[in-house]
C-alpha positions in Angstrom: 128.1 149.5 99.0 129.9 146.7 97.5 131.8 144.6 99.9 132.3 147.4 102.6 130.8 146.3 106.1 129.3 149.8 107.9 131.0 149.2 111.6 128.5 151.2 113.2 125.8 149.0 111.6 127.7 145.7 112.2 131.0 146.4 114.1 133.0 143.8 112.3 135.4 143.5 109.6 135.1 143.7 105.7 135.1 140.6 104.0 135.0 138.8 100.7 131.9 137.8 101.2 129.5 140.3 99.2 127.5 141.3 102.1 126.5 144.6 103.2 125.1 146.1 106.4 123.4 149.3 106.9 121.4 150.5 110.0 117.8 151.1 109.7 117.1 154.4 110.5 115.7 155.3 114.0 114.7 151.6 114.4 115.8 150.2 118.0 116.9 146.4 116.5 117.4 145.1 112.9 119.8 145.5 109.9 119.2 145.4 106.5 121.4 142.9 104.7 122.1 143.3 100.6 124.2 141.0 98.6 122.8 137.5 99.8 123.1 134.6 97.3 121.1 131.8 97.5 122.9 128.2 98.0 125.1 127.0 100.7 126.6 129.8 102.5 130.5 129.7 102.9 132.0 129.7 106.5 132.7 133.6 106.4 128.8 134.2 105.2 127.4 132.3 108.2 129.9 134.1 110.6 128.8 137.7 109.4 125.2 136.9 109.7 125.2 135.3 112.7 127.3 137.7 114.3 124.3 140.0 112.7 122.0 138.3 113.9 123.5 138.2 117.6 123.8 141.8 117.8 120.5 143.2 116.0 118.1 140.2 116.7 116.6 140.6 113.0 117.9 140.9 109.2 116.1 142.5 106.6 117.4 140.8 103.5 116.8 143.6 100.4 117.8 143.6 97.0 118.2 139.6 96.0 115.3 137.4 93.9 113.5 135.4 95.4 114.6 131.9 96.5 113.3 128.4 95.3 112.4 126.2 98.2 115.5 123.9 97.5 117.8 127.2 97.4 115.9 128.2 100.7 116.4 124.8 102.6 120.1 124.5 101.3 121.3 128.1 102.5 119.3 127.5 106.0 121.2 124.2 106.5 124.4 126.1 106.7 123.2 127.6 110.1 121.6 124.8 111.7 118.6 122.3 111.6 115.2 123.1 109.9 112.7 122.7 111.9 110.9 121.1 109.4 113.8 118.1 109.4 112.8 117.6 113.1 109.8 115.4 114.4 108.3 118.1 116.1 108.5 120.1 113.4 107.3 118.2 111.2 103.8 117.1 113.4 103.5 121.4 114.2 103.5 121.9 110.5 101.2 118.3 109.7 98.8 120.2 112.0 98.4 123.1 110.0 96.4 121.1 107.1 93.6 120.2 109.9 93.3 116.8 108.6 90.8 114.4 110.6 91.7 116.1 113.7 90.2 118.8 116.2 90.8 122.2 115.5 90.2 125.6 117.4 88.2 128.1 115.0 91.2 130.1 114.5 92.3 127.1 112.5 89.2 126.4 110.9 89.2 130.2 109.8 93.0 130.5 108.7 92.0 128.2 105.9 91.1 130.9 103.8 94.0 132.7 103.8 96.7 129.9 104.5 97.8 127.4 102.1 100.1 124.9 102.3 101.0 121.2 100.2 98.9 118.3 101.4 102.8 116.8 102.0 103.5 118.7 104.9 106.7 119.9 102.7 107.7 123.9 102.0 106.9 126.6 103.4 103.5 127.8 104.5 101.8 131.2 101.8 99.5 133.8 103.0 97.1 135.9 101.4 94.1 138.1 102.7 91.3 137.5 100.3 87.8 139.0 100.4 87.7 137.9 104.2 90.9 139.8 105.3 92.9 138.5 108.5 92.0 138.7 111.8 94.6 140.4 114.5 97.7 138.4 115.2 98.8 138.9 118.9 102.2 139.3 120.5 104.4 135.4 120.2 107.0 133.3 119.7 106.6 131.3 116.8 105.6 127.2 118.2 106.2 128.6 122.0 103.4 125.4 122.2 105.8 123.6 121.1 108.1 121.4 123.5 111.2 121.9 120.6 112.4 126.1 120.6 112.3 127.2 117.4 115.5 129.7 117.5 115.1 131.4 113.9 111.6 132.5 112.2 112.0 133.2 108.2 109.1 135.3 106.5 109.0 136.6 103.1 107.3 139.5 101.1 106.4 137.9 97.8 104.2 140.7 96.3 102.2 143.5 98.3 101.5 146.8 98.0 102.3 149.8 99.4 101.7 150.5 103.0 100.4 147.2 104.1 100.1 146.1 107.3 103.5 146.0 108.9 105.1 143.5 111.4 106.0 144.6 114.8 108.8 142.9 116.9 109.7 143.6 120.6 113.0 142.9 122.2 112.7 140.7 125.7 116.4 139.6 125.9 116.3 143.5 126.9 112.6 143.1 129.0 114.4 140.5 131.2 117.5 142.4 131.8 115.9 145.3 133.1 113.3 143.4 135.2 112.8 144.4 139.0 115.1 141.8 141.0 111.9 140.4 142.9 110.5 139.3 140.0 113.2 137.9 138.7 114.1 136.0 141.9 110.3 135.1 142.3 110.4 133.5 139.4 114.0 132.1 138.8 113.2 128.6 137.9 109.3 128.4 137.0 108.2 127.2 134.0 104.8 128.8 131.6 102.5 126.6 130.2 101.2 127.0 126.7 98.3 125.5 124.3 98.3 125.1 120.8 96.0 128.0 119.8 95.2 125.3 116.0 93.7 122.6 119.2 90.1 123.1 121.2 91.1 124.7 124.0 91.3 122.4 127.5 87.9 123.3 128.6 86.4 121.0 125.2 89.7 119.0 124.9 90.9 118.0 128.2 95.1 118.4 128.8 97.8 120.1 131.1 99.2 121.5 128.6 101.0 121.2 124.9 104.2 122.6 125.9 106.5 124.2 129.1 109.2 126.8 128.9 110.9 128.1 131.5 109.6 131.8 132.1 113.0 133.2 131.8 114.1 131.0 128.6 117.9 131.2 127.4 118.8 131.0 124.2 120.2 127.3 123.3 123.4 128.7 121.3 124.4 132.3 123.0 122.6 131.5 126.7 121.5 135.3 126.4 117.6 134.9 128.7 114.5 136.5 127.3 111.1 136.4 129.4 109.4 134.0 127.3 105.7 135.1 127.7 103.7 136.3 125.6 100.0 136.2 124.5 99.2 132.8 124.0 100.8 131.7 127.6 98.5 130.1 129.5 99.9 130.1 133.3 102.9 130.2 135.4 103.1 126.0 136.4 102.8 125.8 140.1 100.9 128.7 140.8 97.1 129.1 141.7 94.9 131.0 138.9 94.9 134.5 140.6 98.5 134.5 141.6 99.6 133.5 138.0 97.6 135.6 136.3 98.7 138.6 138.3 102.3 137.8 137.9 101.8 137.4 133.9 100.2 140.6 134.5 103.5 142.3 136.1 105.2 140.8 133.7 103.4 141.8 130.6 103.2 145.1 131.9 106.9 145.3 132.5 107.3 144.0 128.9 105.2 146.9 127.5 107.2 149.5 129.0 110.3 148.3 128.1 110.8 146.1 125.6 112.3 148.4 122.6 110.1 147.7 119.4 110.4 147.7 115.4 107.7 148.1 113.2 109.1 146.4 109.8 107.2 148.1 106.8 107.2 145.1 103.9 108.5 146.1 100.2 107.7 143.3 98.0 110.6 140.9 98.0 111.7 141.9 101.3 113.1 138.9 103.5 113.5 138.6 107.4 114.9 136.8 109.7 114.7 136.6 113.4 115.7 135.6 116.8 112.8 133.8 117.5 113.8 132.9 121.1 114.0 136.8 122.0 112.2 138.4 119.5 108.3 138.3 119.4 105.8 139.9 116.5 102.4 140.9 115.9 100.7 142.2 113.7 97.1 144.5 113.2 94.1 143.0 111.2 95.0 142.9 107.0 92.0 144.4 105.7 90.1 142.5 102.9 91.6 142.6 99.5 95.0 144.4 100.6 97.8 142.6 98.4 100.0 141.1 101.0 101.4 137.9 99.6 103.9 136.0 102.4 105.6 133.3 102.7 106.7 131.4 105.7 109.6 129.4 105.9 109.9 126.6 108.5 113.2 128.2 110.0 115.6 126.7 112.4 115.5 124.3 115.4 117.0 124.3 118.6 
């Protein structure tokens, strides 16, 4: 495809830049991207992939190696601040290497499938093992963080063939087709979240680890998403039954219609995602399936 730019895919013009963009067939978000090279992008790189990014909320980068951790940080940088080069980042990630601290059983568990250096530097690998992975739910990555994380990076290093795939869900869309007396109702409350890697408050006493407002914009477009999902605690200000019946309507609302991609991972496959409005699951990875990922720290607000 050389240096020709699809419009129906991206709806821009051509450029020098040696990208391509071509629409994933019948998926409702997403664009595969071909022709990356790693290293600082150049001002009309970062203007075709964010202009990507704003109008298909996730980039499948195909067809480049693999980057270095350096190469990785550097190209990042020309879009923003890693997360990793923030405070808050930086204690989110210190807490995934459990040291001397409390620690829910999900964390105690995802030590045998999650490695990352004892320096709190690079990204974090995964890999099932004889013990497989348990079910990840619908979230935002660090939504129990006070910091929005606005771009999640994960990488297929080596797997095989029809491994579990990655589902994301659209709520910039959930929140623009919500019933107005919801979205009045709820206008300016805020959702509280835990840190699912922390004892939960029942054994370690707290509020709360983090706030967001339940309709969250997005720092650099101001484009709203609903930003709940399965790790959010309560709506702030409400009694138990009446928040848990308005997450209820809510999550409900989100089900039906929230468009959804199911991203099917070839080994070297790269994405990228609007992690404001964009949340992902996944299903349990059965024992001993070869799914080797990496995930990068990503951007800050």
């Amino acid at each position: 495809m050389g240096d020709v730019i699809e419009r129906n895919a991206l709806g821009v013009e051509a450029s020098s830049s040696g990208l391509s963009f071509q629409s994933i067939p019948g998926a409702a978000l997403g664009v595969e991207v071909n022709g990356v090279d790693w290293g600082r992008p150049d001002a009309d790189m970062v203007r075709l992939l964010t202009v990507a990014l704003r109008r298909h909320l996730l980039l499948v980068l195909r067809g480049q190696r693999s980057p270095s951790e350096s190469e990785l940080d550097d190209f990042l940088r020309g879009f923003g601040t890693l997360v990793l080069d923030t405070d808050d980042g930086a204690a989110h990630y210190r807490g995934h290497l459990n040291l001397g601290g409390p620690a829910s059983e999900m964390a105690k568990a995802s030590t045998q499938y999650m490695s990352r250096a004892a320096d709190n530097s690079g990204s974090t690998h995964y890999a099932p093992g004889a013990d497989g992975i348990a079910e990840l739910v619908w979230h935002n990555d660090q939504s129990h963080r006070p910091m929005l994380k606005v771009l999640s990076v994960f990488e297929a290093l080596d797997v095989e063939e029809g491994v579990v795939p990655t589902e994301y869900r659209d709520h910039y869309t959930a929140y623009e087709t919500l019933p107005a007396d919801l979205r009045i109702g709820l206008e300016h409350r805020q959702v509280a979240f835990f840190d699912p890697r922390l004892p939960g408050p029942d054994e370690l006493p707290r509020l709360a680890d983090a706030t967001h407002p339940v309709f969250t914009p997005h720092p650099h477009t101001g484009r709203r998403a609903i930003y709940v999902n399965d790790f959010t605690d309560r709506v702030v200000g409400m009694d138990r039954a009446e928040s848990d019946e308005t997450l209820a309507r809510l999550r409900a609302h989100i089900d039906a219609h929230a468009p959804r991609y199911a991203h099917q991972w070839r080994s070297g496959d790269l994405v990228m995602w609007d992690n404001v409005g964009l949340q992902h699951r996944r299903a349990a990875v059965p024992a001993n399936q070869r799914r080797n990922m990496r995930q990068h720290g990503g951007l800050a607000e």
